[in-house]
C-alpha positions as CSV (number, residue, x, y, z in Angstrom):
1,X,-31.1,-23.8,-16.0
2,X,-29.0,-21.5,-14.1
3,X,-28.8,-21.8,-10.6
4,X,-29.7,-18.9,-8.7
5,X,-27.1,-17.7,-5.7
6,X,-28.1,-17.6,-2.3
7,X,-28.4,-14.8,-0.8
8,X,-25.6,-14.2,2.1
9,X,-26.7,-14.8,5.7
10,X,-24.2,-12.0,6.9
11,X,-21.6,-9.6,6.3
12,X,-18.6,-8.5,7.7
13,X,-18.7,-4.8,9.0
14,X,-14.9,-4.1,8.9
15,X,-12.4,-1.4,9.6
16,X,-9.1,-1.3,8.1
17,X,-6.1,-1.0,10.8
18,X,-3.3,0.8,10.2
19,X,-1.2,-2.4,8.5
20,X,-3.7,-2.6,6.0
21,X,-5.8,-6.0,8.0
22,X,-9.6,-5.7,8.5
23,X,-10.3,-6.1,11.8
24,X,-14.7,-6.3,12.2
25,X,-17.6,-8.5,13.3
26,X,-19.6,-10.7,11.8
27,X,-23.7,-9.1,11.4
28,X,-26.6,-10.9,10.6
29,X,-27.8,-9.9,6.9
30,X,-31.3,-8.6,8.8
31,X,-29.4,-5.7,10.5
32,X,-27.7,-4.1,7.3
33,X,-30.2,-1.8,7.0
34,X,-29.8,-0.5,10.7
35,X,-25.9,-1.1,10.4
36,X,-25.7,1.1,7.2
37,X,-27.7,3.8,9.3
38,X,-26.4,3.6,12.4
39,X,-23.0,2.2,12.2
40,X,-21.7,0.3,14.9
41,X,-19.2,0.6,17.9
42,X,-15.0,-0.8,18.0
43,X,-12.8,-0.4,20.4
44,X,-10.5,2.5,18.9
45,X,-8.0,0.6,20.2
46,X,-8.6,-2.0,17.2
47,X,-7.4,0.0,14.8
48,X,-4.1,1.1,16.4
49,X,-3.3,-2.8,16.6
50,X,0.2,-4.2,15.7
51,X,0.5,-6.5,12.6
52,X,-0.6,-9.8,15.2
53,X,-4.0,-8.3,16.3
54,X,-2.1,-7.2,19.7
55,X,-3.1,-4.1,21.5
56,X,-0.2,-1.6,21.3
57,X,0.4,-0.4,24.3
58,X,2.1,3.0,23.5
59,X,-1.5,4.6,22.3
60,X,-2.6,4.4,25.8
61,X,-5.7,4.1,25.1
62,X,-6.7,0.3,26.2
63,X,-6.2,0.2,30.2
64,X,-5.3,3.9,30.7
65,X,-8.3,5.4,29.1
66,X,-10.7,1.9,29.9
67,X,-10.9,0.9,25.8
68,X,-12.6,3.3,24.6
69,X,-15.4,3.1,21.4
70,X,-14.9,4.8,18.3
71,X,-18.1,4.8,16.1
72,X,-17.6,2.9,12.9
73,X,-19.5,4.3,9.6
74,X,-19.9,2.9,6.3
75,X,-18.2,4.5,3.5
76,X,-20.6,4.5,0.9
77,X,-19.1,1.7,-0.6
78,X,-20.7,-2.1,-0.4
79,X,-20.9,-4.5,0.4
80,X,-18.4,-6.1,-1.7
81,X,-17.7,-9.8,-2.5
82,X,-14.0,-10.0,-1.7
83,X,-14.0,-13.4,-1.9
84,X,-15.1,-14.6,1.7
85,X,-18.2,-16.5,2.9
86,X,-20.1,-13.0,2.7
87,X,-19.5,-9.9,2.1
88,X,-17.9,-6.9,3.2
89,X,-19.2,-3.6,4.3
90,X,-16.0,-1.2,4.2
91,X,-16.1,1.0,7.3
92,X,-14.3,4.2,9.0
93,X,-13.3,5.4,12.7
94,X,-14.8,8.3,13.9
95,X,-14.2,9.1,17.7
96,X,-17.5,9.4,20.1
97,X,-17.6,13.1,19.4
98,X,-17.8,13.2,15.6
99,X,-14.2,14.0,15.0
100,X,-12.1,12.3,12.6
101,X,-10.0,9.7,14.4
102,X,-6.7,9.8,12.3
103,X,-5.1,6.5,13.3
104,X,-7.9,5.3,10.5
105,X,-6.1,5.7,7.5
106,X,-9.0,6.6,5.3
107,X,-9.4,9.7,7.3
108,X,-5.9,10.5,7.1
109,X,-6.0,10.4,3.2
110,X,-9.5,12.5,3.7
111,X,-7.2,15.4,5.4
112,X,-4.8,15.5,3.1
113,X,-7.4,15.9,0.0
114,X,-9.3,18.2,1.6
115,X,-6.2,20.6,1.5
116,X,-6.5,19.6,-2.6
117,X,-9.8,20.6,-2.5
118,X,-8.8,24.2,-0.8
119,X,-5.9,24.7,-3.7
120,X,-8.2,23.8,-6.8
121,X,-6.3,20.5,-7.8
122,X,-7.5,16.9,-7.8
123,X,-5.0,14.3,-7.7
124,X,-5.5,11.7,-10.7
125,X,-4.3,8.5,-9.4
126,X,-3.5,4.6,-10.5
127,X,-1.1,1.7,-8.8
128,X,0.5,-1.0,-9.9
129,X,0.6,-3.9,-7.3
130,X,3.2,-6.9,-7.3
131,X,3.1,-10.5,-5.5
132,X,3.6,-14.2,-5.5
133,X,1.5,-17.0,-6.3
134,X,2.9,-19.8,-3.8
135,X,2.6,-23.4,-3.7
136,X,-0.1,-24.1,-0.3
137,X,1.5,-27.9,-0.3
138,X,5.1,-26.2,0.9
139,X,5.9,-25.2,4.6
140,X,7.5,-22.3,3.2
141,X,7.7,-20.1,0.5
142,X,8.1,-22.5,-2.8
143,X,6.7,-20.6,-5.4
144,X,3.6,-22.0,-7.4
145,X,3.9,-25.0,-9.4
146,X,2.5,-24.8,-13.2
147,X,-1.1,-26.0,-13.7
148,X,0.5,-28.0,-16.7
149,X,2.6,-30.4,-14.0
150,X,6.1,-28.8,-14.5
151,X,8.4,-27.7,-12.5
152,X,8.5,-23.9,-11.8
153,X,10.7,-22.2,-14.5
154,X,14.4,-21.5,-13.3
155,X,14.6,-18.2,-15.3
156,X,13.3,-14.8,-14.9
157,X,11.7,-14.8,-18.2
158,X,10.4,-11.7,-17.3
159,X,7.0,-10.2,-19.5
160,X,6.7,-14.6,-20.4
161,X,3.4,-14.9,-22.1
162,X,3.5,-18.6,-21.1
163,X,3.8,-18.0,-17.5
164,X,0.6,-15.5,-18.2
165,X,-1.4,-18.0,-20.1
166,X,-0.6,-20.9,-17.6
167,X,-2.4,-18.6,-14.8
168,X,-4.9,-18.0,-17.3
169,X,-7.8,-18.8,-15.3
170,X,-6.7,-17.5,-12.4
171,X,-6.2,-14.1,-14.1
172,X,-9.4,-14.3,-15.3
173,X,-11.4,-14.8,-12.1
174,X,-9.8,-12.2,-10.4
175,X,-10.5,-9.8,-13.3
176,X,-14.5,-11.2,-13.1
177,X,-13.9,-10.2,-9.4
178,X,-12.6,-6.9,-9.8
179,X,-15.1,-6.0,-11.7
180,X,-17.7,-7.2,-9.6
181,X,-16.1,-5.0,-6.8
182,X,-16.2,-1.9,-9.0
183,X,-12.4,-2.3,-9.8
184,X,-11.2,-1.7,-13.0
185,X,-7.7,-3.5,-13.6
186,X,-5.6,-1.9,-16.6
187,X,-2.7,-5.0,-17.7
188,X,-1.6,-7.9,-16.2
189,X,2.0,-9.2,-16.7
190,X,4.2,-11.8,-15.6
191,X,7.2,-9.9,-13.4
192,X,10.7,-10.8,-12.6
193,X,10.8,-13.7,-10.6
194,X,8.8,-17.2,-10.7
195,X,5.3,-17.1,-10.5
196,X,5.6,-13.5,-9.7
197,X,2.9,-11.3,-11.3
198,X,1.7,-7.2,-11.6
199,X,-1.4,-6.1,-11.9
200,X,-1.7,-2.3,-13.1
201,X,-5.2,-0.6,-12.0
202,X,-6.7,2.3,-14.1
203,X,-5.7,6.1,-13.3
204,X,-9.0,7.2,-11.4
205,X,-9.8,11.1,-10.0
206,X,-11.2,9.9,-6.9
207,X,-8.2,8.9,-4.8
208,X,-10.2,7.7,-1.8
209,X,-11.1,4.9,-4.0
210,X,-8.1,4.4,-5.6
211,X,-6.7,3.6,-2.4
212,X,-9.5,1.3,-1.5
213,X,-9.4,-0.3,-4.9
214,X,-5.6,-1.2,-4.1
215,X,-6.2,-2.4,-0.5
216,X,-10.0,-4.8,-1.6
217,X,-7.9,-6.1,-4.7
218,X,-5.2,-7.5,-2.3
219,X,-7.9,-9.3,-0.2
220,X,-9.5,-10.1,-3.6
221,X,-6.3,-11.6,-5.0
222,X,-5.2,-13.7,-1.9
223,X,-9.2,-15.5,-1.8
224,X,-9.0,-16.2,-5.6
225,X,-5.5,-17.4,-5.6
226,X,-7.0,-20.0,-2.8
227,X,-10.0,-21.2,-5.1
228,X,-7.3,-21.9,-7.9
229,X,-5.4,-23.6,-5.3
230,X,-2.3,-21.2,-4.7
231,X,-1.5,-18.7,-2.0
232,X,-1.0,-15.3,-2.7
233,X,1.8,-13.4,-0.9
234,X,2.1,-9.6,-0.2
235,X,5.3,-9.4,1.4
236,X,7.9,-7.1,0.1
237,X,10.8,-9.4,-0.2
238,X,10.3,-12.9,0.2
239,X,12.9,-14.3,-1.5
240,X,16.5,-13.1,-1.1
241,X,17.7,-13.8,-4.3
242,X,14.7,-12.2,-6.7
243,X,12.9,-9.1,-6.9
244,X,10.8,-7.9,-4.2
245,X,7.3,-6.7,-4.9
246,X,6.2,-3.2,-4.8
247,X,3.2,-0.9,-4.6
248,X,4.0,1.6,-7.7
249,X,2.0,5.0,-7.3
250,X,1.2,7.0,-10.6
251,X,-0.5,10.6,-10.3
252,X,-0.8,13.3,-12.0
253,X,-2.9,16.4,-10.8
254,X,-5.6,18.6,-12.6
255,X,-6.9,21.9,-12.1
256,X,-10.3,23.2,-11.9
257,X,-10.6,23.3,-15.8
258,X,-9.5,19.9,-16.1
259,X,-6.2,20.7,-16.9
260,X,-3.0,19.0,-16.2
261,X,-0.8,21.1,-14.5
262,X,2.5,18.9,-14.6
263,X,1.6,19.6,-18.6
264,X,3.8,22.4,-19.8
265,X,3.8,21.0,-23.7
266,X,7.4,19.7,-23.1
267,X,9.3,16.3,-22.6
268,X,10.2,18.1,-19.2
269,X,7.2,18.6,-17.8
270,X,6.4,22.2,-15.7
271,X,7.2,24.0,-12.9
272,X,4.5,22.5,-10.5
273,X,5.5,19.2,-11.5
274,X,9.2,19.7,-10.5
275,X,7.9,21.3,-7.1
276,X,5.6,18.5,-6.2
277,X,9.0,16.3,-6.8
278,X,11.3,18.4,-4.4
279,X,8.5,18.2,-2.0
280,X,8.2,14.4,-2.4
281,X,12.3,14.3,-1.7
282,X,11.9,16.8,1.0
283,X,9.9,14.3,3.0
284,X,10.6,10.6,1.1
285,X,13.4,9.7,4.4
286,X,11.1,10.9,6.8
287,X,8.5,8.9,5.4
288,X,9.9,5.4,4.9
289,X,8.3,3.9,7.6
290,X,5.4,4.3,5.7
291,X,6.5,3.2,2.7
292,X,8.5,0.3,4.2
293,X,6.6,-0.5,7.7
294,X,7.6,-4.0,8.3
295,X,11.0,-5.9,9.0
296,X,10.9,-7.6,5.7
297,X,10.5,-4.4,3.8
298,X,13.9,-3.6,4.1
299,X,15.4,-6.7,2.2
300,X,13.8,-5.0,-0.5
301,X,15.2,-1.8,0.0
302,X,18.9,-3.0,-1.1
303,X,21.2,-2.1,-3.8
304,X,21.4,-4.0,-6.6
305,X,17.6,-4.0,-7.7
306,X,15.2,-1.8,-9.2
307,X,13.8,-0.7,-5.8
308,X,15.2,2.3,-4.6
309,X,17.8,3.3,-1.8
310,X,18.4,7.0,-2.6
311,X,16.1,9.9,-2.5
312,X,16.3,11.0,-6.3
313,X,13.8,12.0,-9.6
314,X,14.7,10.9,-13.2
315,X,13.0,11.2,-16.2
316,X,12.3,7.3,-17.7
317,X,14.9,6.0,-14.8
318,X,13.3,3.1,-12.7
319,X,16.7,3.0,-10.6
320,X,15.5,6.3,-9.0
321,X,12.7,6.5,-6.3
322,X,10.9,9.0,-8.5
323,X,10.6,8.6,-11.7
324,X,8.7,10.6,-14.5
325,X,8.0,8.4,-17.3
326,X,8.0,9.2,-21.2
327,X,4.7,9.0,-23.3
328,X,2.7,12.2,-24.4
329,X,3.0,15.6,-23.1
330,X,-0.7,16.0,-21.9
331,X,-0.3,12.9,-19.7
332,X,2.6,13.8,-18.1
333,X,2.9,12.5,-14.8
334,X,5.3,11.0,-11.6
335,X,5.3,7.7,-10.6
336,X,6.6,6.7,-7.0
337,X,8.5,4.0,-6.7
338,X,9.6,3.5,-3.0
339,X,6.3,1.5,-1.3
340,X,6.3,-2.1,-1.0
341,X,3.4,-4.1,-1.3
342,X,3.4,-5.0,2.0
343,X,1.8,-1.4,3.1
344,X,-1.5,0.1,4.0
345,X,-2.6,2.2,0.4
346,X,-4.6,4.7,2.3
347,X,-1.5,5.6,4.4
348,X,1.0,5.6,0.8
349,X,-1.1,7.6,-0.9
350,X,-1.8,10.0,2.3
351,X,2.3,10.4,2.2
352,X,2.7,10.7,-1.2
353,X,-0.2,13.3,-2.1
354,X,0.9,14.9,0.9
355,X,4.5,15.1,0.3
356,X,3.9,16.6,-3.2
357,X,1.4,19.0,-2.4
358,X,3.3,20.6,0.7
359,X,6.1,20.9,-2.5
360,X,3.8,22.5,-4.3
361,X,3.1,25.1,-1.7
362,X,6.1,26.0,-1.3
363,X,7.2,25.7,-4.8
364,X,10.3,23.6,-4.0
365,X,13.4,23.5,-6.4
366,X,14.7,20.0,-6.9
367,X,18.2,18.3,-7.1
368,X,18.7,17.6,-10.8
369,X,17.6,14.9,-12.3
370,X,19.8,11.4,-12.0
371,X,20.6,10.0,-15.3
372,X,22.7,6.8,-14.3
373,X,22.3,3.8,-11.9
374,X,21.3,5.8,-8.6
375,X,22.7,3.3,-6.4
376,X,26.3,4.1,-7.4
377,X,25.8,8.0,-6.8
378,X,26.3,10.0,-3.7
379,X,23.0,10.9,-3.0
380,X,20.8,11.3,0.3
381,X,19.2,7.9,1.8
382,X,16.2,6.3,2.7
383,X,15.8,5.0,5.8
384,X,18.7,2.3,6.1
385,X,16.5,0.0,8.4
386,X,13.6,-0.4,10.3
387,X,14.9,0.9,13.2
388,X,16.2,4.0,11.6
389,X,13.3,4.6,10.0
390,X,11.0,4.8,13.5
391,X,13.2,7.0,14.6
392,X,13.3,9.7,11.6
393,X,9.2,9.0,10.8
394,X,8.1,10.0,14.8
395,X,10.7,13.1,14.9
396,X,10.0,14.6,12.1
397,X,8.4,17.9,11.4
398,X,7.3,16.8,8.2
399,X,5.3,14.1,9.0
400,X,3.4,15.3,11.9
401,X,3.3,19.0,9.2
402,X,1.9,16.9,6.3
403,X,-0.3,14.0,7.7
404,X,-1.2,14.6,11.9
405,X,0.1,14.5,14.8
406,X,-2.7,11.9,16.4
407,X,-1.8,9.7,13.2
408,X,2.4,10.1,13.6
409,X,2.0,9.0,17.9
410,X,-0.5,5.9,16.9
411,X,1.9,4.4,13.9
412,X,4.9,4.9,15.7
413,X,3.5,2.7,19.0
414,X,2.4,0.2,17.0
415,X,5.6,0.2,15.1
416,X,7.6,0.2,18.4
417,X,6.1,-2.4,20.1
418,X,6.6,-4.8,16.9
419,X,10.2,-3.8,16.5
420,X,10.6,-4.8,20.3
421,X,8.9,-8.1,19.7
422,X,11.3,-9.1,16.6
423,X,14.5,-8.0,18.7
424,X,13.5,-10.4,21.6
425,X,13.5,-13.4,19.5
426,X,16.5,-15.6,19.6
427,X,17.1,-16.7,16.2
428,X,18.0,-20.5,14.5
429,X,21.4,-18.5,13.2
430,X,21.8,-17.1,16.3
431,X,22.2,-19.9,18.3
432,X,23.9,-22.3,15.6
433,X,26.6,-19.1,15.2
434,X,26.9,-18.8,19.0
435,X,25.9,-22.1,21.1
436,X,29.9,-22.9,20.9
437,X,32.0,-20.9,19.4
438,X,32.2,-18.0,22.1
């Protein structure tokens, strides 16, 4: 006899901040007819929030301006099982006088694709996204034991089949999961570090979703990992030693007949395609922040890996931050390779499809091509650090030119105030460095 499921008592009626957390209330099931039609009201303050939940002061807009309401919609999407006690019902942040409010990351991305929409191109769009399975019984960041009782593996043994079959059924869950969310996973592999795994999602035309397929399959990962008994972990570099975990973006762009215009029948790929990557270079420094917005992110930013430190395109070279990989001519296409997994999607994919269509525009020349280890070469540089990369991301031209002005003051205050918090802590090292010795 099969048992039939209960039906949920609520949802959760959530935005999505700008680090990527949902922040929302809990609604009786029996108002999610009148939610769905009506919305409901959030402090706008609650989505300019810094990673704690804190209100950042710099947006002015709690005690200057009395907190005022934005009016949250639903997207057309949900609710979705993302693994809590009931489900979600995806929202965005519109301020009380219809406009877009652009500190909502959803509308950011919408902005930037409406200026697709005006040049006859649609963005074709997949990820790839990389984290830990941990063990919960450790204080800190042991990696996941093996369900077969062994130790953790003491190699790399990178693409292991064994490591893949031993998280068999926790691969399999969160593909039944997926799916059940309307996500549609590509391949799953076992990555370069213990208990470190990828998950590749399938190229989509709809890049709204594609971001939001990214962002629920994070939330979807870390609530399965916890039925399986692990804990998930998004954070770009938690180990020193091992590879950090990225958020890969893949795209190509079509025309209004379907086309491919990065196609030009050749290994090389066409004009448009090398514009969109001088565009993508033209802003990449500018843009770190985005791509790396927390402290950690940085530790993954480092020579000596995969990730990148320069702003530079190669064709099959995954030292460089851009990279156009091989395959056939009709899929030709640019993967970006500078976001950790530690970001917000919608905001990546705003920077990115933004980045290369302003190239586009302006059909950009890129620097040639890099066909060595980048690291070694004299080339232009990310960001070097968090700090450094506030400073560039809210003076820039570029960013308030290809995202928004509203967006660039709102990220930048919540970046500020948690930089300020990190730089008042006295640290363990600190102190076992100092307490004597000066």
């Amino acid at each position: 006899m099969t048992e039939t499921k209960a039906e949920p008592s609520h949802v959760y009626a959530a935005i999505t901040d700008m680090n990527g957390i949902f922040r929302g209330k809990r609604v009786s099931a029996e108002k999610l007819a009148k939610l769905k039609k009506e919305g409901i009201r959030m402090p706008m303050s609650s989505i300019g929030v810094d990673v704690w939940g804190t209100d950042t002061a710099g947006t002015k807009l709690t005690m200057e301006q009395g907190d005022l309401d934005g009016i949250c919609e639903p997207t057309g999407r949900g609710p979705l099982d993302l693994g809590l006690d009931g489900p979600v019902l995806p929202l965005s942040m519109r301020k009380e006088t219809g406009e877009p409010y652009y500190a909502d990351g959803r509308h950011l991305l919408e902005l930037v694709l409406e200026r697709y929409k005006a040049a006859g191109l649609t963005p074709v769009v997949a990820s790839e996204v990389e984290f830990y399975l941990l063990d919960p019984a450790s204080d800190g960041i042991a990696p996941a034991r093996p369900k077969a009782g062994g130790p953790p593996r003491e190699f790399d043994n990178i693409y292991s089949l064994e490591e893949l079959s031993d998280a068999g059924s926790f691969i399999d869950d969160l593909y039944r999961s997926a799916a059940a969310a309307g996500i549609e996973l590509d391949a799953t592999i076992a990555e370069g570090a213990q208990r470190q795994f990828e998950f590749n999602l399938m190229h989509q035309a709809d890049a709204l979703k594609a971001a939001e397929d990214t962002l629920f399959l994070k939330h979807i990962i870390r609530n399965v990992a916890r039925r399986h008994g692990y804990l998930a972990t998004f954070m770009a570099k938690p180990y020193p030693a091992t590879a950090g975990s990225g958020l890969h973006i893949h795209f190509s762009m079509l025309d209004e007949n379907g086309q491919n215009v990065f196609d030009d029948g050749t290994d090389k790929g066409s004009d448009i395609l090398r514009a969109a990557v001088a565009g993508l270079m033209d802003s990449m420094a500018d843009a770190t922040l985005i791509f790396a917005p927390h402290l950690n992110s940085y530790r993954r930013l480092s020579p000596g890996g995969l990730a990148p430190t320069t702003v530079c395109w190669g064709y099959e070279n995954r030292t460089a931050a851009i990279r156009i990989p091989g395959g056939p001519h009709q899929a030709r296409r640019i993967e970006h390779r500078v976001a950790g997994i530690d970001t917000n999607p919608f905001l990546v994919l705003a920077a990115i499809l933004g980045g290369a269509l302003d190239g586009i525009a302006r059909m950009l020349t890129p620097a040639e091509p890099v066909t060595s280890n980048s690291h070694e070469l004299d080339l232009p540089k990310l960001a070097k650090d968090w700090r450094q990369a506030l400073e560039r991301f809210e003076t820039a031209d570029s960013m308030k030119r290809i995202l928004h002005p509203e967006f660039v003051t709102c990220f930048a205050a919540a970046k500020q105030q948690e930089q300020d918090v990190f730089a008042a802590q006295v640290t363990d090292l600190e102190i076992a460095t100092y307490r004597l010795s000066v």
